[in-house]
BAFI-3210 file (N, C-alpha, C; in Angstrom, 3 decimals, decimal comma, padded with zeros to 6 digits):
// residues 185
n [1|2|3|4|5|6|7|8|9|10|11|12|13|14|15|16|17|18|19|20|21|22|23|24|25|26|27|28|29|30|31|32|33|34|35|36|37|38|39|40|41|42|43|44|45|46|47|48|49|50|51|52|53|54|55|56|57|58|59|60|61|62|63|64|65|66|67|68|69|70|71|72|73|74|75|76|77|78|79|80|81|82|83|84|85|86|87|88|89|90|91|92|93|94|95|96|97|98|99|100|101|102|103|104|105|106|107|108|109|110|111|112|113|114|115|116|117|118|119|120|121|122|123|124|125|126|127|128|129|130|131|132|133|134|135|136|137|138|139|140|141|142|143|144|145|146|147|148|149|150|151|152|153|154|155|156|157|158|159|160|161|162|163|164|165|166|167|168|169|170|171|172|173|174|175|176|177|178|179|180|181|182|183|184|185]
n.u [028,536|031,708|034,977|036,972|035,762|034,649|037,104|038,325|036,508|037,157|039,917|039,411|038,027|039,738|041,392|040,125|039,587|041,970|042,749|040,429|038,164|035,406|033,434|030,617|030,928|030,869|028,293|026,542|026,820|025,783|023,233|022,840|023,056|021,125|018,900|019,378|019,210|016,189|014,727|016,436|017,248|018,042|019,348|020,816|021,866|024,819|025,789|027,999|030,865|033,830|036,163|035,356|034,546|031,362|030,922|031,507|030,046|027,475|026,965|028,431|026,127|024,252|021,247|022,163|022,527|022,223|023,253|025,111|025,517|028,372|028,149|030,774|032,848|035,250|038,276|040,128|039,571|037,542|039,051|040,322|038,001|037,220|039,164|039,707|036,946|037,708|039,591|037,790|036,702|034,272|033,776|032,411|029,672|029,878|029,708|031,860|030,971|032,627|032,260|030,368|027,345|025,354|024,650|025,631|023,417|020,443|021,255|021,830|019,884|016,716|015,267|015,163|015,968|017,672|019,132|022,057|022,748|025,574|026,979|028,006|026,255|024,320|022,780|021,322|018,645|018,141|019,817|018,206|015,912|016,506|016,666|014,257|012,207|012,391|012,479|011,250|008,052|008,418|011,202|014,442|015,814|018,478|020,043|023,154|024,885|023,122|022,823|025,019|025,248|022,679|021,462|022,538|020,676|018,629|016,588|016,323|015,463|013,113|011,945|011,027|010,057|007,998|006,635|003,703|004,684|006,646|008,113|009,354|012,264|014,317|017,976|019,098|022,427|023,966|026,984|025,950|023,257|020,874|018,686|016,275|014,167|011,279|010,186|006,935|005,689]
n.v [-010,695|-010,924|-012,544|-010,875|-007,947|-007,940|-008,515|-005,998|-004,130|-004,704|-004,007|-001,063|-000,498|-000,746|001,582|003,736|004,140|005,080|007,133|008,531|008,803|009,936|007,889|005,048|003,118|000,348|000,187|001,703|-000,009|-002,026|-001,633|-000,302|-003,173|-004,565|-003,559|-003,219|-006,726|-006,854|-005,285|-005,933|-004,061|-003,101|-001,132|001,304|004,263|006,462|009,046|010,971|009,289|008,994|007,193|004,758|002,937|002,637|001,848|-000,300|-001,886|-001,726|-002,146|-005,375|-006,058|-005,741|-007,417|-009,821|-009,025|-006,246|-003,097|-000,455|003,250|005,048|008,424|011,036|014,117|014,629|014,142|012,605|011,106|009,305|007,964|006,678|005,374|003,925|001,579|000,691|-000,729|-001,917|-004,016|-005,535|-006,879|-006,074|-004,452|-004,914|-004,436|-001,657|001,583|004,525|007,760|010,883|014,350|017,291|016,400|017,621|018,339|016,188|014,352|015,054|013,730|011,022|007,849|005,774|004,046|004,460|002,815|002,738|004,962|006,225|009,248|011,072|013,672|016,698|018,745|020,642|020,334|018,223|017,974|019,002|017,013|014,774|015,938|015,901|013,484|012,401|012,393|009,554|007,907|004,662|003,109|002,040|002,831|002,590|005,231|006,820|009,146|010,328|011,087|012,991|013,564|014,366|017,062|018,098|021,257|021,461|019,932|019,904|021,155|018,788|016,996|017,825|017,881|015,231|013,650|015,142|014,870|013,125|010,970|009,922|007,511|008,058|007,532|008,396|006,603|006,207|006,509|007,767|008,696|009,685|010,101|008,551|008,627|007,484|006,662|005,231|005,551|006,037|006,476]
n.w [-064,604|-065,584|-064,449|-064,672|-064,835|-061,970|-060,441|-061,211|-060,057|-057,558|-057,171|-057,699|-055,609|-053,564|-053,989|-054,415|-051,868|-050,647|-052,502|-052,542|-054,258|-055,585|-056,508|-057,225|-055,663|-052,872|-051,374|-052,389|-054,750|-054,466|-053,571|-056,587|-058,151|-057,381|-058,256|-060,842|-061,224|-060,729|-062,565|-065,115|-067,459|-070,892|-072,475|-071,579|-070,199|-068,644|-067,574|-066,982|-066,017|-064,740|-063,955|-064,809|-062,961|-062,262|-064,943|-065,338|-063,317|-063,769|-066,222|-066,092|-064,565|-066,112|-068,161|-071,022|-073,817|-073,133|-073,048|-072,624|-072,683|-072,219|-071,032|-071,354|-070,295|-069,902|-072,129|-071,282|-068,959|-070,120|-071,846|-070,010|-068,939|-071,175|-071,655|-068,995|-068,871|-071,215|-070,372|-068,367|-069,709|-070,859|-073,085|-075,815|-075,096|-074,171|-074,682|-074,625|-075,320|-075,616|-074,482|-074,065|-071,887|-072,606|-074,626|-076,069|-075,191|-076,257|-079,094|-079,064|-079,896|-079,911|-077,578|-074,226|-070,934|-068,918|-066,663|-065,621|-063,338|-062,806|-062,890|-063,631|-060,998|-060,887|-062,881|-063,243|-063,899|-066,201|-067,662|-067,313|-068,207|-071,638|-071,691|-071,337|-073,004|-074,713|-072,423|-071,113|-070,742|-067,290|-067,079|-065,675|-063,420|-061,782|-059,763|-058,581|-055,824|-053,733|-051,707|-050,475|-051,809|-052,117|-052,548|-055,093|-056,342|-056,390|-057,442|-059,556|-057,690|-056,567|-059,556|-059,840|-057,987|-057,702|-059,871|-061,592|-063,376|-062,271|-059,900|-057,040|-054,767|-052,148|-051,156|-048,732|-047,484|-045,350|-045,569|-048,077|-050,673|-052,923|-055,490|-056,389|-059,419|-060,924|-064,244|-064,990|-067,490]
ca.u [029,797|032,940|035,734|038,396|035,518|034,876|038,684|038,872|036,080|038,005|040,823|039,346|037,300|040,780|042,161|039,045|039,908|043,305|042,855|039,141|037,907|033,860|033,257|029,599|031,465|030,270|027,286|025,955|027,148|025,257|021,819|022,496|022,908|019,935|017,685|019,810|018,846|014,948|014,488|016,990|017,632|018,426|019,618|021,343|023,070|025,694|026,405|029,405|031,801|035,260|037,182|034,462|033,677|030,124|030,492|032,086|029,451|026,712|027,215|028,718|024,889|022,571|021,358|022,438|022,281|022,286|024,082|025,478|026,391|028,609|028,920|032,236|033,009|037,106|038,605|041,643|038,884|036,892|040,401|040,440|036,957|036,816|040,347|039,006|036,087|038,246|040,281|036,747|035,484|033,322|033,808|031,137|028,920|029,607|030,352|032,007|030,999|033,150|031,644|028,959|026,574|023,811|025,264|025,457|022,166|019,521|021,807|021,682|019,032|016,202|014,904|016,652|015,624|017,992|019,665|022,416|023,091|026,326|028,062|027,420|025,053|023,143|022,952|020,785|017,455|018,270|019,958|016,957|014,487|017,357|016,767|013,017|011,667|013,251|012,210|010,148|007,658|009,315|012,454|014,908|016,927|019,351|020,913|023,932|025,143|021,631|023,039|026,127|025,128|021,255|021,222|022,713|020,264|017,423|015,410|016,168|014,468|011,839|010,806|010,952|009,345|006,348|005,972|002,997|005,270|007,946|007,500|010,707|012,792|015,518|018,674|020,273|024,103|024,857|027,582|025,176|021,956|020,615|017,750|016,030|013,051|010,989|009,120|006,258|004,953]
ca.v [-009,994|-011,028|-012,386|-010,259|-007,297|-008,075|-008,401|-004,994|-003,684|-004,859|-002,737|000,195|000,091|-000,680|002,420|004,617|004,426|005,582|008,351|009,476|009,278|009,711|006,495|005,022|002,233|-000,981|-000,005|002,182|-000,565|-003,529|-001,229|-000,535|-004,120|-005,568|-003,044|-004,083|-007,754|-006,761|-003,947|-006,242|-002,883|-003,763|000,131|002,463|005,385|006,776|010,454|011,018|008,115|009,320|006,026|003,663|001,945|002,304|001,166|-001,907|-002,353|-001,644|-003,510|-006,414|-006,962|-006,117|-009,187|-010,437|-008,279|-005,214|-002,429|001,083|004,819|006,686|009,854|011,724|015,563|015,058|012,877|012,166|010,128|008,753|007,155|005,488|004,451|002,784|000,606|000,055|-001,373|-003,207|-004,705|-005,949|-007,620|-005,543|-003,813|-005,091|-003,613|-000,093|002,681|006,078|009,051|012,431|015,386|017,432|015,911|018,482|018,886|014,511|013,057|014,533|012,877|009,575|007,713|005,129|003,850|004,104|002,008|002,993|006,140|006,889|010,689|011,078|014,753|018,209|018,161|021,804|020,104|016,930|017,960|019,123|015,906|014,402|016,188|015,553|011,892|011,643|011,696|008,276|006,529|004,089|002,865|001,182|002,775|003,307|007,017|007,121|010,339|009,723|012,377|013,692|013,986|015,558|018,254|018,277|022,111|021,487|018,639|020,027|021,235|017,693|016,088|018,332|017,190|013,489|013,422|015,633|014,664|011,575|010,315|009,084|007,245|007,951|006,734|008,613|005,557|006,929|005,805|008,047|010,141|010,226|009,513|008,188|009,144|005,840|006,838|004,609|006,327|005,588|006,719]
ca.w [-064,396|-065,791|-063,160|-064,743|-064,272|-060,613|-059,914|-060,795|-059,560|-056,084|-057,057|-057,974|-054,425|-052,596|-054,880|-054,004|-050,533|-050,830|-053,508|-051,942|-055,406|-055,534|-057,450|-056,253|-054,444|-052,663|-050,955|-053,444|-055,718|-053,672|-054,230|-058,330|-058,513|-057,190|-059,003|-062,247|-061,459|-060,880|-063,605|-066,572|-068,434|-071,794|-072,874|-070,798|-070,395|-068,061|-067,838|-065,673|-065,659|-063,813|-064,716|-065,387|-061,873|-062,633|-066,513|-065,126|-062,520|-064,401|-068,051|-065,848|-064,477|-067,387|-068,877|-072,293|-075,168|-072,770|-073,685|-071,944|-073,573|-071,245|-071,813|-070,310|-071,182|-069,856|-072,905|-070,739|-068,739|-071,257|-072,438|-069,142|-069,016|-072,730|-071,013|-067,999|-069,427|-072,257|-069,772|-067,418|-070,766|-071,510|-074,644|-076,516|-074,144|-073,660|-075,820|-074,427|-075,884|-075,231|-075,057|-072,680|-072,012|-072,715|-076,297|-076,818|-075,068|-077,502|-080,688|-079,388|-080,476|-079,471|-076,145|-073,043|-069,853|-067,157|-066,738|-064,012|-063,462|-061,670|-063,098|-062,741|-060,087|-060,770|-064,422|-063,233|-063,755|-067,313|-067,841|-066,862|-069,542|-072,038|-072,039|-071,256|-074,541|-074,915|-071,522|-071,817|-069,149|-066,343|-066,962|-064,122|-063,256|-060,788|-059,405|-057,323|-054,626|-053,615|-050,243|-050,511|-053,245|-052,013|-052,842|-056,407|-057,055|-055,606|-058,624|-060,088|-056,731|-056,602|-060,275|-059,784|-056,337|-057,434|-061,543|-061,359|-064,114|-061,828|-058,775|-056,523|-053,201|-051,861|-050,806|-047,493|-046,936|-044,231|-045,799|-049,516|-051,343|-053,963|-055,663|-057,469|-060,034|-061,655|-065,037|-065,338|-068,485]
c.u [030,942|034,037|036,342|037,167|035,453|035,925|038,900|038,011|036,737|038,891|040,522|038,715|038,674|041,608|041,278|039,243|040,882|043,388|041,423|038,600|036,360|033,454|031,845|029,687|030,789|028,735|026,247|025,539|025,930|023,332|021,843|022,026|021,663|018,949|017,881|019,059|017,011|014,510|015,342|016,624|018,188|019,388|019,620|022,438|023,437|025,531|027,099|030,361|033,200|036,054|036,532|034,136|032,563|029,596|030,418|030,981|028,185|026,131|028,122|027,161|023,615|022,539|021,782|021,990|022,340|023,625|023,961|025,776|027,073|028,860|029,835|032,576|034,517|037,679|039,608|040,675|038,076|037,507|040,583|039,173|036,932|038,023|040,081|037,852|036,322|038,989|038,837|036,453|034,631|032,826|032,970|030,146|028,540|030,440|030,600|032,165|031,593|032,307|030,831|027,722|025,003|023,790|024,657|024,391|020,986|019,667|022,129|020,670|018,410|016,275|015,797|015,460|016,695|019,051|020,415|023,164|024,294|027,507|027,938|026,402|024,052|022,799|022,098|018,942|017,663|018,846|018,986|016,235|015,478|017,021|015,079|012,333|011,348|012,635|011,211|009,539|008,305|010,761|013,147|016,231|016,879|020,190|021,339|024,295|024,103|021,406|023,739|025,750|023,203|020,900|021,418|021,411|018,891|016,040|015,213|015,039|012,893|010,604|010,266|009,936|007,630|005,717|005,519|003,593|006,286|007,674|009,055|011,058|014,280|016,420|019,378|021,476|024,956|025,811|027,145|023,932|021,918|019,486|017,590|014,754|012,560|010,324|008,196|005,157|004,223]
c.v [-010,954|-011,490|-011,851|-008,816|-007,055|-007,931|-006,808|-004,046|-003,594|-003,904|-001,487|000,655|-000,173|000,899|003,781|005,210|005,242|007,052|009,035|009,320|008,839|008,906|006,042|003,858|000,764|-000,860|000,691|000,953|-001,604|-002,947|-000,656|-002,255|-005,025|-004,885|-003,554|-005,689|-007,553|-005,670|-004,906|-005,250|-003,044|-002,148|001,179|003,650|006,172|008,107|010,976|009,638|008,049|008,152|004,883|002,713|001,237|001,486|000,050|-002,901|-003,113|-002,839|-004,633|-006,721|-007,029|-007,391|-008,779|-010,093|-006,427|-004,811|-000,813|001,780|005,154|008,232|010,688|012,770|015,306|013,608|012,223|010,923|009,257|007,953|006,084|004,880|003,427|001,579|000,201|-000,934|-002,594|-004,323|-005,449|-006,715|-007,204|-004,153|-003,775|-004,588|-002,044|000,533|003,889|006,777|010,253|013,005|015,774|017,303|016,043|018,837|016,854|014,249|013,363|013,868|011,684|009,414|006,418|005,035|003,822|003,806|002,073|004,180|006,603|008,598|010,779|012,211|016,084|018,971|019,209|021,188|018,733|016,604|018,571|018,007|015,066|014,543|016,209|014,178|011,583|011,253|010,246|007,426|006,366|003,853|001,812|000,961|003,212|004,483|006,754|007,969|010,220|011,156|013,248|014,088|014,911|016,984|018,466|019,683|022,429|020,799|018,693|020,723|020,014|016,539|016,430|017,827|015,769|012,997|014,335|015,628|012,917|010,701|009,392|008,832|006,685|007,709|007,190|006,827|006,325|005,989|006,394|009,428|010,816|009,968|009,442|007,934|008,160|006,308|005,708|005,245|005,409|005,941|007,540]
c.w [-064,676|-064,549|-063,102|-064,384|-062,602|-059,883|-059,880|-060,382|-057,734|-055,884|-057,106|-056,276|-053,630|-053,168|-054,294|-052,736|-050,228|-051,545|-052,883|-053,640|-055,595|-056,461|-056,381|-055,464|-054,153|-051,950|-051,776|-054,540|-055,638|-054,290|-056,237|-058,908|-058,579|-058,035|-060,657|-062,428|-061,180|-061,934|-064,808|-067,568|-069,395|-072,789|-071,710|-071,009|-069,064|-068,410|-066,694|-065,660|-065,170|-064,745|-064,991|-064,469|-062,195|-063,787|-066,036|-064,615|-063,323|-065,963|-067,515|-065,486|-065,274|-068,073|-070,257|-072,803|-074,277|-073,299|-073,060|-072,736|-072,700|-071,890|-070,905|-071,236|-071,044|-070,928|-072,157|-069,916|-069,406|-071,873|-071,074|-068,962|-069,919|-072,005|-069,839|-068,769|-070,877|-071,375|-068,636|-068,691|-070,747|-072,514|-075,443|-075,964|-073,914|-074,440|-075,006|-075,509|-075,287|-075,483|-073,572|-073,194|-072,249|-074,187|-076,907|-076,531|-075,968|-078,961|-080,014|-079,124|-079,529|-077,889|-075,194|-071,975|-068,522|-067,715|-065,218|-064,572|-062,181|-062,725|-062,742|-062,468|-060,512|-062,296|-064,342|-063,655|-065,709|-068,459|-068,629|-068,470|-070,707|-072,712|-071,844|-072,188|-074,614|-073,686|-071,501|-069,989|-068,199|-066,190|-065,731|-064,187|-061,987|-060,793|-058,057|-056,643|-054,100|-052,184|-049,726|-051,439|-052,838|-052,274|-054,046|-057,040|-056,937|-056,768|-059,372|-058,786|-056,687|-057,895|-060,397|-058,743|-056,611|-059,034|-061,378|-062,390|-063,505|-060,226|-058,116|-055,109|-053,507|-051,229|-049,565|-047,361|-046,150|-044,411|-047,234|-049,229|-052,470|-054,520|-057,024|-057,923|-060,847|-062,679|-065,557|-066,372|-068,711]
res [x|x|x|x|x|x|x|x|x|x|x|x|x|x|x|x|x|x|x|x|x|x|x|x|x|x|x|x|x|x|x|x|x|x|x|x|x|x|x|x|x|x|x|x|x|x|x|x|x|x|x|x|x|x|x|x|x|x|x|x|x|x|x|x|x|x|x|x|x|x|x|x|x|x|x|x|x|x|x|x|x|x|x|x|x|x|x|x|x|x|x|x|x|x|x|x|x|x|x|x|x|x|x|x|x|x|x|x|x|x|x|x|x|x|x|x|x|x|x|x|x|x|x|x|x|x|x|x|x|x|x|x|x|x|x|x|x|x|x|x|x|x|x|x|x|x|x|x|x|x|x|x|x|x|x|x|x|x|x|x|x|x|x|x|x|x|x|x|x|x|x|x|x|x|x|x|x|x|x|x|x|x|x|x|x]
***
């Protein structure tokens, strides 16, 4: 991670507070990270990125040569993600794609190794088979709000939690969850 990313990862969580703005924050943040540093995901993709918290987070801890997609349907955000993320140093890193995201993820191409799902929630399990093709074994999917929205999200839990392909662990935080898959092939 970058110091000028980190710096503003600070702000955006002092900003978060203030505005309420469902960004996946510091404790959320604290569990992406460590799975980032045991999983080194070398290809990822985003689908949902608000203002690019997560890009920041995210493509600040993949190792070297890693590389993020987001994909964001509101261009007005997508304009602040790509700047957020130019201003963290990390540009080279991560590419936003506009668009929805059920239209963009079967046209991008090759392997993907971590996958966070954080948009519209009845839309996560379609996501999901969207991108599986593509994951490889020992890739990691994360679907954020699985607490708050557990009736939107709930055909996406149901397949993760009972397909022998993916071997999953809800994250409790009290006022969310976070729903950590490993695929296993």
């Amino acid at each position: 991670m970058t110091k000028t990313g980190a710096r503003m990862l600070r702000l955006m969580d002092s900003a978060v507070r203030v505005w309420r703005l469902p960004v996946i924050g510091k404790e959320k943040g604290r569990v992406l990270r460590r799975l980032i540093a045991t999983h080194q995901p070398r290809r990822g993709i985003e689908v949902g990125s608000l203002f690019g918290y997560s890009a920041i987070l995210i493509a600040g801890h993949m190792p070297r040569g890693g590389h993020l997609v987001c994909v964001e349907q509101n261009p007005y955000l997508a304009k602040f993600v790509s700047a957020n993320v130019a201003q963290a140093g990390l540009a080279s890193r991560v590419k936003v794609v506009v668009g929805d995201a059920l239209r963009v993820l079967p046209m991008l191409r090759g392997p993907v190794d971590f996958l966070l799902i954080d948009a519209n929630k009845e839309d996560y399990l379609d996501y999901l088979r969207a991108v599986e093709p593509r994951l490889v074994k020992g890739a990691l999917v994360v679907a954020d709000n699985t607490g708050m929205y557990r009736r939107d999200v709930k055909p996406y839990l149901d397949h993760v939690r009972s397909d022998a392909r993916f071997s999953s662990r809800e994250y409790d935080f009290g006022f969310d969850c976070m729903e950590v898959s490993i695929y296993r092939g």
